[in-house]
C-alpha atoms as an extended CHARMM CRD file, in Angstrom:
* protein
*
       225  EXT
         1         1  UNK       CA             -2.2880000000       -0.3890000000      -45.5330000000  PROA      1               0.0000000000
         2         2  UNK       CA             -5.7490000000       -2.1120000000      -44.3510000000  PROA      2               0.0000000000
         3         3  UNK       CA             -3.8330000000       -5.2250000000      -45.1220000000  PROA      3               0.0000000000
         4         4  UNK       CA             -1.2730000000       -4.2520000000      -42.3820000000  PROA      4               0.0000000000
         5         5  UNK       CA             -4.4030000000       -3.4250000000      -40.0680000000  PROA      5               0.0000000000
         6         6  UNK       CA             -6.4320000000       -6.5990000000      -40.5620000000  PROA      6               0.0000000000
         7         7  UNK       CA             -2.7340000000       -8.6980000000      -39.9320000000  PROA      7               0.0000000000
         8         8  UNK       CA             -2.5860000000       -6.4140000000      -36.5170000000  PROA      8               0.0000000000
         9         9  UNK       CA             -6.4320000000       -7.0710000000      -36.0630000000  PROA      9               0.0000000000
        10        10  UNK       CA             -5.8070000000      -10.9780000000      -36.4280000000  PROA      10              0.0000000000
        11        11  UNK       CA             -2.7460000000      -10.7140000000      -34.5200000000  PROA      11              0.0000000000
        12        12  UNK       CA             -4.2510000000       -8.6960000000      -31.4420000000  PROA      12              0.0000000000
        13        13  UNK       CA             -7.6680000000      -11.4010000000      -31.3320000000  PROA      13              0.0000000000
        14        14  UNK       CA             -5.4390000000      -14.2060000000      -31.0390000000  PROA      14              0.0000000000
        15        15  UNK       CA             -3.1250000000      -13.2760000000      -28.4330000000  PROA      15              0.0000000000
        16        16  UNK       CA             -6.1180000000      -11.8980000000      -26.6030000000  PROA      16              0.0000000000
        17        17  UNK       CA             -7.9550000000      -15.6230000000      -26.8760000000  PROA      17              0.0000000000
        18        18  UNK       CA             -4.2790000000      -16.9430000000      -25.6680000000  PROA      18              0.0000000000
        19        19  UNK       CA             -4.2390000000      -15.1870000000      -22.8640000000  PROA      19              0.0000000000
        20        20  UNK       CA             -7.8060000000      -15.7520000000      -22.1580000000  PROA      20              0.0000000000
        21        21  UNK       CA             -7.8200000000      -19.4820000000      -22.2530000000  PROA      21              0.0000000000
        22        22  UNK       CA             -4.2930000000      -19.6710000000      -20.2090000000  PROA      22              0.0000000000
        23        23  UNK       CA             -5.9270000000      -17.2580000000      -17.3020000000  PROA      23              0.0000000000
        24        24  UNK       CA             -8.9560000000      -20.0270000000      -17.4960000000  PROA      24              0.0000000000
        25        25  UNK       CA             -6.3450000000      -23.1630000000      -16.9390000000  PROA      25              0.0000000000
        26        26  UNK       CA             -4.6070000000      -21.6600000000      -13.9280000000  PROA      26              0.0000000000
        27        27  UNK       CA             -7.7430000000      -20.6110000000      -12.2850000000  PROA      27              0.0000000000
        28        28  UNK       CA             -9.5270000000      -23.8930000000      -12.5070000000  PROA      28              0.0000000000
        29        29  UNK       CA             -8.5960000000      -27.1470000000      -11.4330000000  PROA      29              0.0000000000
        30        30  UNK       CA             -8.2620000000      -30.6940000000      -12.8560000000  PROA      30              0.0000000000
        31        31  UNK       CA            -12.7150000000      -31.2750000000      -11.9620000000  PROA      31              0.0000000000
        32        32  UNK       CA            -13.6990000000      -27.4540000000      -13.1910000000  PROA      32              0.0000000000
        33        33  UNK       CA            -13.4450000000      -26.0340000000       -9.6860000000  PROA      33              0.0000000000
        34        34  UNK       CA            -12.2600000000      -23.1130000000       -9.4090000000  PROA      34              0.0000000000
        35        35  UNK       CA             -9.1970000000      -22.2800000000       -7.4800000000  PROA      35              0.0000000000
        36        36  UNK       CA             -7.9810000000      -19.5410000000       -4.7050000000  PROA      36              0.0000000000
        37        37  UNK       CA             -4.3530000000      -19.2810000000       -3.5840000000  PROA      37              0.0000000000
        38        38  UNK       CA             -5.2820000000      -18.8130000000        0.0360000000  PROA      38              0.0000000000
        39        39  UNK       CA             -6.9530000000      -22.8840000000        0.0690000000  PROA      39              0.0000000000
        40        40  UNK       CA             -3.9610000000      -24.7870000000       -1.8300000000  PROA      40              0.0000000000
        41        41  UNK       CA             -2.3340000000      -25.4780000000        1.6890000000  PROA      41              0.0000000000
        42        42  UNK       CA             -5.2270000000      -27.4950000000        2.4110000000  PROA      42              0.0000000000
        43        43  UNK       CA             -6.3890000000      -29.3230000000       -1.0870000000  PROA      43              0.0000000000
        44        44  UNK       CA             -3.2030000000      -29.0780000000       -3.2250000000  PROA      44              0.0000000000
        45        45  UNK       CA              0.0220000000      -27.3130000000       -3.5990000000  PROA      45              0.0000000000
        46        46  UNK       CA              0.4120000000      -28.4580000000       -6.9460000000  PROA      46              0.0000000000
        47        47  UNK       CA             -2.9270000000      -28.4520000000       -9.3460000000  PROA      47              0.0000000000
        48        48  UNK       CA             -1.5990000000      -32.0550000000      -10.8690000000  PROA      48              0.0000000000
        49        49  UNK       CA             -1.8480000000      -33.0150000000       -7.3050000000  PROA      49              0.0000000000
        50        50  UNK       CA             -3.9030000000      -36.2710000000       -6.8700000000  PROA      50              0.0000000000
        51        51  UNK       CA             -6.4640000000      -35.2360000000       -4.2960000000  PROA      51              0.0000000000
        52        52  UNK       CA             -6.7470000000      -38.5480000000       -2.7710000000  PROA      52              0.0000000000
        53        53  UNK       CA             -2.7730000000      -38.4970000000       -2.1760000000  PROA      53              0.0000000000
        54        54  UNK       CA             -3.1650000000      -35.0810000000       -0.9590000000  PROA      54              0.0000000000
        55        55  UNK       CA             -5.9910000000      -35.7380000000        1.3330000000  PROA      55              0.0000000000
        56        56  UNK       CA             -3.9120000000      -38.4990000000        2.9150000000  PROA      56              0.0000000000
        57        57  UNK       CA             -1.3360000000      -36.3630000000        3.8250000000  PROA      57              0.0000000000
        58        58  UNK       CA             -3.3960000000      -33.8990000000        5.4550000000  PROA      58              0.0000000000
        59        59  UNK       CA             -5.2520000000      -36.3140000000        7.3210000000  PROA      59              0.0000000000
        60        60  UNK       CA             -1.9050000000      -37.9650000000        8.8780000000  PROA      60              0.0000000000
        61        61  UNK       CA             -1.0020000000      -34.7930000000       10.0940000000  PROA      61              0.0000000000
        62        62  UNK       CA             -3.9700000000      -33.8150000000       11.1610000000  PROA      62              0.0000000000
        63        63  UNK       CA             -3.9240000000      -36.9810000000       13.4780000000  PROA      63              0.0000000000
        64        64  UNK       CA             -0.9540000000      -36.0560000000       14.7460000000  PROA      64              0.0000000000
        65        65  UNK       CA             -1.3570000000      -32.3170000000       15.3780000000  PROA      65              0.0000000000
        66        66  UNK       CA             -4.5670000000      -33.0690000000       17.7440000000  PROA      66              0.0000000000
        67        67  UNK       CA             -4.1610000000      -36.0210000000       18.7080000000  PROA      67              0.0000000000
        68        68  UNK       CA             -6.6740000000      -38.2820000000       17.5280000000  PROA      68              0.0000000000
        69        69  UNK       CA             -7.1850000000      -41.6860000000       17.4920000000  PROA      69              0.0000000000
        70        70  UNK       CA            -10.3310000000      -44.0480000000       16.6790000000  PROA      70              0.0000000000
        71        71  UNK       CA            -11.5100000000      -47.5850000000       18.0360000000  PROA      71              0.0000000000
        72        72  UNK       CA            -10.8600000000      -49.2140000000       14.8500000000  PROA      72              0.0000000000
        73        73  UNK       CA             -9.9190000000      -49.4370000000       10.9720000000  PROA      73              0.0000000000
        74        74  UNK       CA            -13.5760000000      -49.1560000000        9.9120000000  PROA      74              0.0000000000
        75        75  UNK       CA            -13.6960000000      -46.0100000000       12.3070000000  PROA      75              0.0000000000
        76        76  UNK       CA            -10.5730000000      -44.6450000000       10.7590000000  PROA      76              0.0000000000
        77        77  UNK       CA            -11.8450000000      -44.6600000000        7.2730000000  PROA      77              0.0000000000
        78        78  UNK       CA            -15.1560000000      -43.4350000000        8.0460000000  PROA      78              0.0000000000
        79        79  UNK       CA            -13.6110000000      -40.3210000000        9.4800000000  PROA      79              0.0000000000
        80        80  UNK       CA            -10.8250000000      -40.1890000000        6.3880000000  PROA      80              0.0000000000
        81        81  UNK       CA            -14.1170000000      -39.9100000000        4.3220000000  PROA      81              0.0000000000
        82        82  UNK       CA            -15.6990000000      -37.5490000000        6.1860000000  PROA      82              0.0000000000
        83        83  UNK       CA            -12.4880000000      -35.1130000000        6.2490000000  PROA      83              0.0000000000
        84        84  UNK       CA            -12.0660000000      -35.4770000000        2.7440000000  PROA      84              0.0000000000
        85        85  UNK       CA            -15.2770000000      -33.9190000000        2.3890000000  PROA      85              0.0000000000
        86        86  UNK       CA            -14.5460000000      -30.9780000000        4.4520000000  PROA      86              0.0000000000
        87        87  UNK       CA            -11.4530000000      -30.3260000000        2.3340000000  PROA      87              0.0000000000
        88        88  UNK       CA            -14.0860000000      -30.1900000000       -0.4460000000  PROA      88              0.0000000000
        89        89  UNK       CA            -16.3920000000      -27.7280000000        1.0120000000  PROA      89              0.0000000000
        90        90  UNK       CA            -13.1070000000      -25.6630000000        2.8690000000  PROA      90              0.0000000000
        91        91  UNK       CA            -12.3160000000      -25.1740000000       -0.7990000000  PROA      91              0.0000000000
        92        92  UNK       CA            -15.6940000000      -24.0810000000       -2.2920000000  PROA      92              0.0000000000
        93        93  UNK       CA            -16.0810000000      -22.2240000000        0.1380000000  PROA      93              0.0000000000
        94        94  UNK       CA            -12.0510000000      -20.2760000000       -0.0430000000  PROA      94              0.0000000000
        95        95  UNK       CA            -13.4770000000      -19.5600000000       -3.8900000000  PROA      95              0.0000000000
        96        96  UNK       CA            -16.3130000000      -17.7860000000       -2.6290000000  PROA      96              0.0000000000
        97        97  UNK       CA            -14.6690000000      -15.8130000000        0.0340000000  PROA      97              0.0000000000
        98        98  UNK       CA            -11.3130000000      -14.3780000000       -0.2630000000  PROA      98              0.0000000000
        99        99  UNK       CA            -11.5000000000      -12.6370000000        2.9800000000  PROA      99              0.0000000000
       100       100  UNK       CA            -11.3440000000      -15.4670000000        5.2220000000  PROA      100             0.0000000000
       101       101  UNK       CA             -8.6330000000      -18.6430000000        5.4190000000  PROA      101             0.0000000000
       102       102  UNK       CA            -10.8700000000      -21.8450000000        5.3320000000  PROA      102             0.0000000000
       103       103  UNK       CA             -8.4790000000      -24.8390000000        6.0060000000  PROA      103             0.0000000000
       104       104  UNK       CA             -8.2960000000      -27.8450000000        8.5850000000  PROA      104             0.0000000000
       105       105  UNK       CA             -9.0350000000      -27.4700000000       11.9860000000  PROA      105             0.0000000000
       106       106  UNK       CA             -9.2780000000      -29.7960000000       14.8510000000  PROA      106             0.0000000000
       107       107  UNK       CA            -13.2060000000      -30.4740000000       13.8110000000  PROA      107             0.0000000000
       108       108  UNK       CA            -12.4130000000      -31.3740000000       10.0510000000  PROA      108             0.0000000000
       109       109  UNK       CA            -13.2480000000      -34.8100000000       11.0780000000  PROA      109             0.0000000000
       110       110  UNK       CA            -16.7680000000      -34.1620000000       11.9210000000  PROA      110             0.0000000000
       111       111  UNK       CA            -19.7800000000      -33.8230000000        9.9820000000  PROA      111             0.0000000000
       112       112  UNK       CA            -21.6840000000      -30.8320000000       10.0770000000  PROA      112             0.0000000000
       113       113  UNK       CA            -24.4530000000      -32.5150000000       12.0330000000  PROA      113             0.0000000000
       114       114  UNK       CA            -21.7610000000      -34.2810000000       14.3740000000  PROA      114             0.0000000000
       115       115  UNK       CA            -20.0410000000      -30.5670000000       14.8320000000  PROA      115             0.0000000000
       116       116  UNK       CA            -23.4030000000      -28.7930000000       15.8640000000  PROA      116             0.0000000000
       117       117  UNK       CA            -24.2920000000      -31.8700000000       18.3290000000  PROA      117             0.0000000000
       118       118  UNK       CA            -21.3050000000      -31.3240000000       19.9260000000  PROA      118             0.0000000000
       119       119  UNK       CA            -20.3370000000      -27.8240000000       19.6320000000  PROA      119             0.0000000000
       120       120  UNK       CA            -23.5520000000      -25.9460000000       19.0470000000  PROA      120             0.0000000000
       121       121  UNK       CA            -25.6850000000      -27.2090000000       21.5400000000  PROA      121             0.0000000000
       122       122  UNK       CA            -27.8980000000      -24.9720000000       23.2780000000  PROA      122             0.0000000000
       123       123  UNK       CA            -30.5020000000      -26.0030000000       25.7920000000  PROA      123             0.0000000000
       124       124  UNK       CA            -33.2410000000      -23.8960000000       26.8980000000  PROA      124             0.0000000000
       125       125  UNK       CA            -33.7740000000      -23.0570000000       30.5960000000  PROA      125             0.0000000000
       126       126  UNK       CA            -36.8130000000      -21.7700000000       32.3340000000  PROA      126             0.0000000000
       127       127  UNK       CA            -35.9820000000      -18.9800000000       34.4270000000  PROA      127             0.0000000000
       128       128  UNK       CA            -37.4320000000      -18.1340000000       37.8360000000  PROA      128             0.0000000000
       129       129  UNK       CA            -40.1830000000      -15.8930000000       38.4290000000  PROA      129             0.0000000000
       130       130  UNK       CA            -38.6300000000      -13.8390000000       40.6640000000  PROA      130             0.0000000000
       131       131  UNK       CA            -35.6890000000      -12.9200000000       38.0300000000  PROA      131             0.0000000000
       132       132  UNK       CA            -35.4600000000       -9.3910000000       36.9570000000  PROA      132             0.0000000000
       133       133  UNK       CA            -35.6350000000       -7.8640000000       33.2050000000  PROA      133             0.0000000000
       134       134  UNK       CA            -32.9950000000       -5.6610000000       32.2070000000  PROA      134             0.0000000000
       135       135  UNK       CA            -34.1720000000       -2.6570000000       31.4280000000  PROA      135             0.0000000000
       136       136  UNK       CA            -34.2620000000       -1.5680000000       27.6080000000  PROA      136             0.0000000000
       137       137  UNK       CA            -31.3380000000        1.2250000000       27.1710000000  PROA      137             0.0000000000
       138       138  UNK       CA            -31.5950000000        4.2070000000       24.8290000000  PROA      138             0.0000000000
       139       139  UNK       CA            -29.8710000000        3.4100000000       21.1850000000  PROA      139             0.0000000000
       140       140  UNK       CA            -29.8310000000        7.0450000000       19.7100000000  PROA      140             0.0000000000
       141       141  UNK       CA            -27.0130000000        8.6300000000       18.5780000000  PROA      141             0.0000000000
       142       142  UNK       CA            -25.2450000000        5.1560000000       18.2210000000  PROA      142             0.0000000000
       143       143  UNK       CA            -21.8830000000        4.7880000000       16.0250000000  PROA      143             0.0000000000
       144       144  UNK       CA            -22.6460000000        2.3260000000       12.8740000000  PROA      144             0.0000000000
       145       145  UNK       CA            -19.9880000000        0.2120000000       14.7390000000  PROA      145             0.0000000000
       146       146  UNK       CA            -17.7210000000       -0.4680000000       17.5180000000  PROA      146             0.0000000000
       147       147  UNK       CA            -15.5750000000       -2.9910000000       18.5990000000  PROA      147             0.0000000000
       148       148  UNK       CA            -13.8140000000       -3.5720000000       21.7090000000  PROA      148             0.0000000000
       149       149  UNK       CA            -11.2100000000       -5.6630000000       20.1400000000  PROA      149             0.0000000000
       150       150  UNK       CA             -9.7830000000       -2.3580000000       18.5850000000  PROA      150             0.0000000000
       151       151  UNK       CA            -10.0120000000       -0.7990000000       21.9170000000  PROA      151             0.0000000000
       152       152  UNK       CA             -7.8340000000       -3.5860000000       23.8490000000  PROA      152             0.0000000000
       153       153  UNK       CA            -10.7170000000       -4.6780000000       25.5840000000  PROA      153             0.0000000000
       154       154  UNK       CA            -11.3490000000       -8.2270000000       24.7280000000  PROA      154             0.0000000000
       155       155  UNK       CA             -9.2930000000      -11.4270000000       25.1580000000  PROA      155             0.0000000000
       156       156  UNK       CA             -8.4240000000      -14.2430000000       22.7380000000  PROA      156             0.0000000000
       157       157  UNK       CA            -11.1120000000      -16.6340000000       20.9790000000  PROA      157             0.0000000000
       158       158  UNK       CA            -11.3810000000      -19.3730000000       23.7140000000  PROA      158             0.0000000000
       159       159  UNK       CA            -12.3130000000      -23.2040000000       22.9100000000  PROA      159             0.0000000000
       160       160  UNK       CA            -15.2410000000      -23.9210000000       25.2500000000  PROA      160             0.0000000000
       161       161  UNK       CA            -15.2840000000      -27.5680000000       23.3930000000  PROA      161             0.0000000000
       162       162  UNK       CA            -18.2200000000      -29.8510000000       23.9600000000  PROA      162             0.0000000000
       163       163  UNK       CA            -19.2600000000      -28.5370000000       27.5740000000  PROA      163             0.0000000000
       164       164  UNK       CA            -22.2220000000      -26.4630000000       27.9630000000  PROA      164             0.0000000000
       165       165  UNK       CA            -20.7590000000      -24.2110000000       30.1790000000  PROA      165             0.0000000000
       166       166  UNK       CA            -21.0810000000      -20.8650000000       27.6570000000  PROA      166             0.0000000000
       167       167  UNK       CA            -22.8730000000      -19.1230000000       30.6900000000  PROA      167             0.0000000000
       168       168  UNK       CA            -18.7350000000      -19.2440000000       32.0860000000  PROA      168             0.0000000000
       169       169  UNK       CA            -17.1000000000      -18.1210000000       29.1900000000  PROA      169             0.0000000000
       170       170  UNK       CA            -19.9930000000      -14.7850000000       28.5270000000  PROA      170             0.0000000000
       171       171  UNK       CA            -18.7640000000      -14.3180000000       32.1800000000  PROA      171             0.0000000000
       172       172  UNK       CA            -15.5180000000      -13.9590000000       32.1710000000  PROA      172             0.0000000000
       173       173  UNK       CA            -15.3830000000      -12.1290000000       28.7970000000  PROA      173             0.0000000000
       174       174  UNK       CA            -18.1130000000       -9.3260000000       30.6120000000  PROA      174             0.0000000000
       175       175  UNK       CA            -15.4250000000       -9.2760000000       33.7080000000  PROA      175             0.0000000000
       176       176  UNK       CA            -12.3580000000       -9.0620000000       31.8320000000  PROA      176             0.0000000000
       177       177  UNK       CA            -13.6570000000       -6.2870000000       30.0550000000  PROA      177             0.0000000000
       178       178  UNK       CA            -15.0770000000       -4.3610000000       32.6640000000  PROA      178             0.0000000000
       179       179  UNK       CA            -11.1970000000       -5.0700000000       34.4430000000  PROA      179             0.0000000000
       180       180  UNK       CA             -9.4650000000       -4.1530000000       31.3620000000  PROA      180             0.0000000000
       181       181  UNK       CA            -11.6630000000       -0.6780000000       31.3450000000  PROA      181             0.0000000000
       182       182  UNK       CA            -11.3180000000       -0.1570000000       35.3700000000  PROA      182             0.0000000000
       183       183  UNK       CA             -7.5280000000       -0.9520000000       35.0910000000  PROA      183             0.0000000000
       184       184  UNK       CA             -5.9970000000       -0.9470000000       32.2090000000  PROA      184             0.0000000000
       185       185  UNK       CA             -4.9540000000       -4.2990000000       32.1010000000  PROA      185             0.0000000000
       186       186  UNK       CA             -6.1980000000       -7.1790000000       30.2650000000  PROA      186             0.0000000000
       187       187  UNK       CA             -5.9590000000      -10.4850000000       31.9420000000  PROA      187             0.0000000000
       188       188  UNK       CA             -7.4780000000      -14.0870000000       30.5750000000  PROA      188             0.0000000000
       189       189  UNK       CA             -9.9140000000      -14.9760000000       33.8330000000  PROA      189             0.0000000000
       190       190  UNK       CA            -10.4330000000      -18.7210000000       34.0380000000  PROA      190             0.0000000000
       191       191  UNK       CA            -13.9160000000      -20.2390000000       33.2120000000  PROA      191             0.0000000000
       192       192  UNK       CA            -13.0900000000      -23.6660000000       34.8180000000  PROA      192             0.0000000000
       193       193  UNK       CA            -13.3000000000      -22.1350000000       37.9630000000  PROA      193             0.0000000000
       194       194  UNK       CA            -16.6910000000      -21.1620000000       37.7870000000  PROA      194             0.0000000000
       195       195  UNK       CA            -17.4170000000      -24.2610000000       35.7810000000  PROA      195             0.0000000000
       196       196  UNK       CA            -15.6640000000      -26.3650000000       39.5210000000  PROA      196             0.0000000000
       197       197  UNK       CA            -18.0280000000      -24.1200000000       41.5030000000  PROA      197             0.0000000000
       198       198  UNK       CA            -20.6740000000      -25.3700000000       39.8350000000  PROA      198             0.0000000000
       199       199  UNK       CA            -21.3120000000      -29.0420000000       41.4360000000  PROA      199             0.0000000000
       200       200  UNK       CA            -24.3190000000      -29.7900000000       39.8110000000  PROA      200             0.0000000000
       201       201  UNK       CA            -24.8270000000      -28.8100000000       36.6190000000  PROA      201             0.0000000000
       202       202  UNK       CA            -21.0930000000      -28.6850000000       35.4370000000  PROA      202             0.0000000000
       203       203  UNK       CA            -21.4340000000      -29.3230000000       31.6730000000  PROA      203             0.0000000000
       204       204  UNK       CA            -24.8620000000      -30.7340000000       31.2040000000  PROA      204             0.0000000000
       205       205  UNK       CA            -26.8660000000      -27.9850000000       29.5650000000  PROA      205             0.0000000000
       206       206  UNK       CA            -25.8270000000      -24.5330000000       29.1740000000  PROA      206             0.0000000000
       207       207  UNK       CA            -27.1280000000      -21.8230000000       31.5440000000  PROA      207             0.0000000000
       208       208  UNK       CA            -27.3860000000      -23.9880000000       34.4150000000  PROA      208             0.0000000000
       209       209  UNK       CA            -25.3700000000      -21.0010000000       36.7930000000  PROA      209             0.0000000000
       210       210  UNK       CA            -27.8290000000      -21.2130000000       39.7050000000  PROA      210             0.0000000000
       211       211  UNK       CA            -25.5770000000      -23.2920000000       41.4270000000  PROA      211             0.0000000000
       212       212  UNK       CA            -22.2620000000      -21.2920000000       40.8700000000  PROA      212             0.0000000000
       213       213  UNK       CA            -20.4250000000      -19.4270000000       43.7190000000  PROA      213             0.0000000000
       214       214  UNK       CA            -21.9280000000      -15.9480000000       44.2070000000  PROA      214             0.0000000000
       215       215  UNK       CA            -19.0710000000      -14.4110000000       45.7060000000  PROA      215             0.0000000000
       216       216  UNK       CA            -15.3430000000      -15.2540000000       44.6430000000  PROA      216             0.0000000000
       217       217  UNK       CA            -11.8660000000      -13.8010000000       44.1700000000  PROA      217             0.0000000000
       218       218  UNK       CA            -11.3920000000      -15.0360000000       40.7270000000  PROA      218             0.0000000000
       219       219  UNK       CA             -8.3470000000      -16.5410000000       39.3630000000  PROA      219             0.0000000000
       220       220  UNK       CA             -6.6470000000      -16.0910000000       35.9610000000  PROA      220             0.0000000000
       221       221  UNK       CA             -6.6830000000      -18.9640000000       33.5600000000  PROA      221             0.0000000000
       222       222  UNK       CA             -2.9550000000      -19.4880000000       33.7810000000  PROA      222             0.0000000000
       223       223  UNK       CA             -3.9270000000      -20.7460000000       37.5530000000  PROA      223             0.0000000000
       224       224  UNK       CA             -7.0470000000      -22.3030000000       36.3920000000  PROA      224             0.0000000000
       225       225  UNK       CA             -6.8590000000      -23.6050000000       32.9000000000  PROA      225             0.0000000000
């Protein structure tokens, strides 16, 4: 009899180590990485994959999907480099956060410092002394949270792209809200209009409104893209 149970003992350790060591082989790839399902469309379907090969592919359609082009062959590798990189840290970070869908988008060609250059920027502006300070509001009895998005309220994410013009898009999103609320109806309001009415500033630094038209029947962004 306890030579039955040691044989079940043995038995039940092994295919326990098995198991163990097969669960470690699919979750890691070929470099010790570890892997999520949710970033394989962007570093490999298959884990024998060769990443370069992979990365290639991506890159060619990420050319093609937005359009890009460079000056020249050293230009083109540079920026194959670069977005080989990003499909590195999309995947370290898809293993550290499940929640989210890290993958290529139309900036995988940028570094970081290139992206916050670009995107990021933020300029400061002193205002005049005559403007007024918005008075501090009561907070009690708050909710832990809201969000407007679950009320209808707020429109899609917009791509404001490398013009400092964020004063337009905070604009719009404050008047489409306040429209959606006084009429039920959500409509996209078009920040190029503002950004037209603007004649001197236009993109150069963000907040630069003093120059926008005060008083204006707006248009929709399908008018005014």
């Amino acid at each position: 009899m306890n030579q039955i149970y040691s044989l079940l003992l043995v038995l039940t350790v092994f295919s326990s180590l098995i198991f163990f060591i097969s669960a470690s082989s699919s979750e890691s790839s070929s470099n010790g990485e570890v892997e999520d399902i949710l970033i394989r469309q962007v570093v490999s379907n298959n884990y024998h994959d060769d990443l370069i090969q992979n990365a290639e592919r991506h890159f060619k359609n990420f050319l093609k999907k937005f359009g890009k082009k460079y000056a020249d062959e050293d230009e083109h590798s540079y920026r194959f480099s670069v977005f080989k990189s990003n499909l590195e840290r999309a995947k370290r970070h898809q293993s550290l956060d499940s929640s989210a869908v890290h993958g290529v988008t139309q900036f995988s060609d940028l570094t970081p410092t290139e992206f916050r250059k670009s995107v990021l920027g933020l300029r400061s502006l002193k205002l005049p002394t005559d403007a007024q300070q918005a008075p501090i509001l009561p907070t009690n009895d708050l909710p832990t949270d809201f969000d407007w998005r679950d009320h209808g309220a707020v429109t899609d994410v917009k791509n404001q792209g490398t013009c400092g013009s964020c004063w337009s898009f905070s604009t719009t999103g404050a008047l489409e809200g306040a429209n959606f609320l006084a009429t039920g109806k959500l409509v996209s309001l078009s920040e190029q209009q503002l950004v037209d009415c603007d004649h001197e500033s236009i993109c150069l630094n963000a907040l630069f409104f003093a120059n926008s038209v005060h008083k204006s029947e707006f248009k929709e962004k399908t008018d005014c893209p």
